[in-house]
N, C-alpha and C positions, 0 to 999 in steps of 0.2 A: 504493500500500500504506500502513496505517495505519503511523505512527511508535510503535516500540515501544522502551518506556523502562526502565530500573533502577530500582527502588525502592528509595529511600534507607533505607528504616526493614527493606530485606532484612539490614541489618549491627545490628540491632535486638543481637548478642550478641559485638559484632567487639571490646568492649573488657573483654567478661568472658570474653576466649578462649576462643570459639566455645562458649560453655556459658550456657545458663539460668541465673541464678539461682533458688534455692528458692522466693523469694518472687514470682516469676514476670515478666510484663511488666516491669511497673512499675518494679519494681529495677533492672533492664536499661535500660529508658528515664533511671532517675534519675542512673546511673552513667555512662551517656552524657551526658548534661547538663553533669556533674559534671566529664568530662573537655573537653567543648567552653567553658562560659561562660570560662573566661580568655582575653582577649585576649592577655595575652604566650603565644605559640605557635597563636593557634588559625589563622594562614594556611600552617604544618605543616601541623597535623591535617585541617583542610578539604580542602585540599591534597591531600594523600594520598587522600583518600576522591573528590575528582573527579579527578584523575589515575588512580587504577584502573580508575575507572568508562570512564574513555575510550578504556585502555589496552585492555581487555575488547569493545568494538567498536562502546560506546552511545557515541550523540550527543544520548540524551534522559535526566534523571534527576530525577524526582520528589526533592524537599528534605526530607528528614523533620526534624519539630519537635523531636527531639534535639541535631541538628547546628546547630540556628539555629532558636532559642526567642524568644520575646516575653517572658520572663522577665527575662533579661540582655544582649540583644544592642543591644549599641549602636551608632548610625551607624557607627563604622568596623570593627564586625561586618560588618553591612550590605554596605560597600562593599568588604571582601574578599573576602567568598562570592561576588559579585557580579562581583568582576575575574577571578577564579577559573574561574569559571562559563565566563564569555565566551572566558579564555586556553587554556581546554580544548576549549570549542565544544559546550559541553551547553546546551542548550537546559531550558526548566524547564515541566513539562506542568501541574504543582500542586506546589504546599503541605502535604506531606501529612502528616497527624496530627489530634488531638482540634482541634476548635474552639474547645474549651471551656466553660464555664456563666455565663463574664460575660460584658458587653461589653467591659471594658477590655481582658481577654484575647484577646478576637476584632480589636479593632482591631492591637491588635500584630502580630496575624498577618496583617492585610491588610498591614498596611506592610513587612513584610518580602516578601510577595508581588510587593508593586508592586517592591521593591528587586531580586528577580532576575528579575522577568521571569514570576513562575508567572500565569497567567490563572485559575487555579481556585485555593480551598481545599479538601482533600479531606479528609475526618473526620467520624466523629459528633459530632452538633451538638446536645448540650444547649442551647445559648446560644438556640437557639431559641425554647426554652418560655421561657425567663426575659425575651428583650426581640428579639422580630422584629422588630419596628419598628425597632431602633435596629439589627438586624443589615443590614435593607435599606438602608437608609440608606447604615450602612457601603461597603459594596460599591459603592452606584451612586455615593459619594465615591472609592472609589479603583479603579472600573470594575471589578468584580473579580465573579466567579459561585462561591457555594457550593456543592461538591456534598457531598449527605451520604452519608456510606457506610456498607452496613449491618453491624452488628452482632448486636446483640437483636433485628432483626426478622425473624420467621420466613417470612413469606410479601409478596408485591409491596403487599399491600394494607399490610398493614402497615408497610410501607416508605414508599409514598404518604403515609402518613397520617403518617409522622416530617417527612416532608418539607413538607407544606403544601403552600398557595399556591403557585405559580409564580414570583412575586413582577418579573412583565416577563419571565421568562428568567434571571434572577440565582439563582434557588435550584431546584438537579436532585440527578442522581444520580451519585457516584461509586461504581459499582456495586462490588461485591467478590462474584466468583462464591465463593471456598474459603466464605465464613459462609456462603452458602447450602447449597452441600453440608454443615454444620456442622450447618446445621436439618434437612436431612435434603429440600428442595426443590430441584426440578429449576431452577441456574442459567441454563440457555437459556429456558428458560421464564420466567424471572424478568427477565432481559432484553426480551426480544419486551415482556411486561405496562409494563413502564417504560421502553418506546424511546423515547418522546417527552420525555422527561425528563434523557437520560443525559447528562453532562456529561465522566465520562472513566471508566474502567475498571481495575480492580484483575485480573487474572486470576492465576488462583489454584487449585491443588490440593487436597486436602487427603485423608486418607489415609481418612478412616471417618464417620459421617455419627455424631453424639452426641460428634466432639471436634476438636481446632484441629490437629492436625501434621498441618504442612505437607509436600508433596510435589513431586516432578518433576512437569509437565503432564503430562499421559495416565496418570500411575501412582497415582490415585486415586480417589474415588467422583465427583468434579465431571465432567461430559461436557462436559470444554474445547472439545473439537473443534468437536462440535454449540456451542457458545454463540462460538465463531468464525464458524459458518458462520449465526448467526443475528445475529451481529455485520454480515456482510459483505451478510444481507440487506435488511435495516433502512436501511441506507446511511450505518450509522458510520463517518463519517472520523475521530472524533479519536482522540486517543494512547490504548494501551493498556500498563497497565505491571507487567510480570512482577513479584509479589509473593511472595516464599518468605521463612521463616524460622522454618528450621529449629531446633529447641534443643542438639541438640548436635554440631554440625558446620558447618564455612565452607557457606554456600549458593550461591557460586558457580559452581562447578562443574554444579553440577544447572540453575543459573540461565540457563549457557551450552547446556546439555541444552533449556531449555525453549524458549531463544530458537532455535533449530533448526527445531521444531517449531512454532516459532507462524508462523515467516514459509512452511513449507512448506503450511500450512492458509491462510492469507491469500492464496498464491500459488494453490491451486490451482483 
């Protein structure tokens, strides 16, 4: 059975107590930043965020670039996320967040990759247009695979075409089925078209096809099920990792709802 992980950026509203801000993402992402970049206390606060996760009954947890930025994190950022990781027994499937639109930015985030352990980056990836060359590069320096995950693109073809080249195998897909129900395209279908591509998967609800709230698996317009069972046909093994985030409520609960349900579709 594939290994199914928490996604670190589901607590995307865990320090603006379970609420959106107005100013939407971004706020939310800056305020978490805001409370991780200190190092006096952030193996607390790390702490706390892998110990739930473990305590909840993952052994896999995607990193979101809130909790551990290329911004501020320095070696002994690094090496506490990192002992943390290990002393809880979370394994790290990707990297997950923006890539960003430079290189300097993107190298940061491989080093932190190589530092816990993630094998992929997972985000859209401006950085792309602005200097491939230096992103391939990157990667086959610190052995590391891109995948990019969609957002603005409506359909596989366009997806493709964010993605380029191949680049050996270093540059795929970190699918996210919820934006594809967001566009209003059939995510199994959007899988099957980029199965040779895929590098790890975002699975993901979402409640109405023209908007982003997120939902429990089965309880919105994405046909999770079917993009499981065209997961299983394809012959994806790699990690697949429960993505919710809700805006005004803990998504745990629902998270544990979904994990139910994905391993009874995997099993059957």
């Amino acid at each position: 059975m594939n290994t199914i992980a928490f996604m670190g950026a589901n607590y995307v509203t865990r320090e603006t107590d379970y609420r959106m801000p107005a100013a939407g993402w971004g706020a939310a992402d800056r305020v978490t930043n805001e409370r991780f970049a200190p190092l006096d206390g952030y193996a607390e606060r790390f702490g706390q965020i892998v110990s739930e996760v473990e305590e909840l009954g993952f052994d896999s947890m995607d990193v979101w670039t809130a909790h551990l930025n290329p911004r501020w994190a320095t070696d002994e950022h690094l090496r506490i996320a990192a002992g943390l990781l290990a002393e809880h027994q979370l394994t790290v499937p990707s990297l997950a967040g923006s890539a960003g639109a430079d290189l300097d930015y993107f190298r940061g985030l491989c080093r932190i990759a190589r530092a816990v352990g993630a094998p992929v980056i997972g985000g859209m990836a401006p950085v792309l247009a602005a200097d491939r060359a230096g992103v391939v590069a990157a990667l086959e320096e610190y052995d590391l695979v891109l995948g990019v995950e969609n957002h603005p693109e409506r359909t596989p073809q366009e997806y493709l075409e964010a993605m380029g080249d191949p680049a050996g195998g270093r540059i795929g897909a970190a699918l996210d089925t919820g934006w594809f129900g967001t566009h209003g395209y059939d995510a199994a279908d959007a899988i099957e078209a980029v199965a040779d591509r895929l590098k790890h998967v975002h699975i993901k609800d979402v409640a109405a096809p023209g908007g982003h709230d997120t939902v429990s698996l089965g309880e919105g317009c994405v046909p999770v099920r079917r993009c499981v069972e065209v997961l299983r046909r394809i012959g994806y093994a790699g990690t697949i990792s429960i993505e919710h985030e809700p805006e005004d409520r803990d998504p745990v609960p629902e998270v544990l709802r979904s994990r139910e349900l994905l391993r009874e579709w995997l099993a059957a």
